[in-house]
C-alpha positions as CSV (number, residue, x, y, z in Angstrom):
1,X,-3.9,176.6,78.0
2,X,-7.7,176.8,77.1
3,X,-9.0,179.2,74.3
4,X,-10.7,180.9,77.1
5,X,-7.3,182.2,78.4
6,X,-5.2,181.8,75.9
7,X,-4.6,185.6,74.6
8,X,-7.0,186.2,71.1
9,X,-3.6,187.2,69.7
10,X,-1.9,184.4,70.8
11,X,-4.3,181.9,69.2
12,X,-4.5,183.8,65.6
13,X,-0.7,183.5,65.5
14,X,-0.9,179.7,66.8
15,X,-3.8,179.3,64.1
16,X,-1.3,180.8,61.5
17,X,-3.3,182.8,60.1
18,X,-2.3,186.5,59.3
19,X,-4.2,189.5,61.1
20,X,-5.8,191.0,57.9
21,X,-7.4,187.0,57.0
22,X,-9.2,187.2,60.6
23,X,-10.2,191.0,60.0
24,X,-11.5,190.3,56.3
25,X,-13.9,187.3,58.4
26,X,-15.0,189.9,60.9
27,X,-15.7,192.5,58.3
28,X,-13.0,195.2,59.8
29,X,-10.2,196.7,58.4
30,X,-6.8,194.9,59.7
31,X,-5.7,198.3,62.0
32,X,-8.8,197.8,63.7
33,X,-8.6,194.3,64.5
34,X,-4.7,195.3,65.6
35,X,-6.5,198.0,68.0
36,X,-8.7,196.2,69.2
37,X,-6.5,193.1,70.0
38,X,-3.7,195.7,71.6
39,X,-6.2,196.4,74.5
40,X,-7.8,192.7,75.1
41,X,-8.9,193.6,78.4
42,X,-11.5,196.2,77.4
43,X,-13.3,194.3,73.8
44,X,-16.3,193.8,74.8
45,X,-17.5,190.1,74.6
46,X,-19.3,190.4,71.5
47,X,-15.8,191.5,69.4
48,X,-14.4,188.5,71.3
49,X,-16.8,186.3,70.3
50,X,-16.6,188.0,66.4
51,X,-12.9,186.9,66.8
52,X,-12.9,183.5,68.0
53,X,-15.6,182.7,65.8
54,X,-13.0,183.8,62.8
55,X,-11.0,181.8,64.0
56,X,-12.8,178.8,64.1
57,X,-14.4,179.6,60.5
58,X,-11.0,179.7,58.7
59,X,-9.8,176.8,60.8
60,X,-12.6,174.9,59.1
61,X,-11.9,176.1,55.6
């Protein structure tokens, strides 16, 4: 599955990182992170890019 279809949630928990590490990245609180991934198909593609970029950073770290 690529990261283009693989769920946003799906790849933070394969990741293994906890919601609130992404969130503190991205600069949100962890319940909006949590709203935002509950509704995928509305983000916009900027807050997907925010997130997969947090992922990548704290894969890297």
């Amino acid at each position: 599955m690529t990261t283009q279809t693989k769920s946003l949630k799906s790849q933070i928990k394969s990741a293994s990182f906890p919601q609130w590490k992404v969130a503190d990245q991205i600069g949100v609180a962890e319940k909006t992170l949590i709203v935002w991934l509950r509704r995928e198909d509305k983000l916009t593609s900027n807050k997907k890019e925010l997130i997969l970029k947090a992922i990548q950073e704290l894969s890297h770290e």
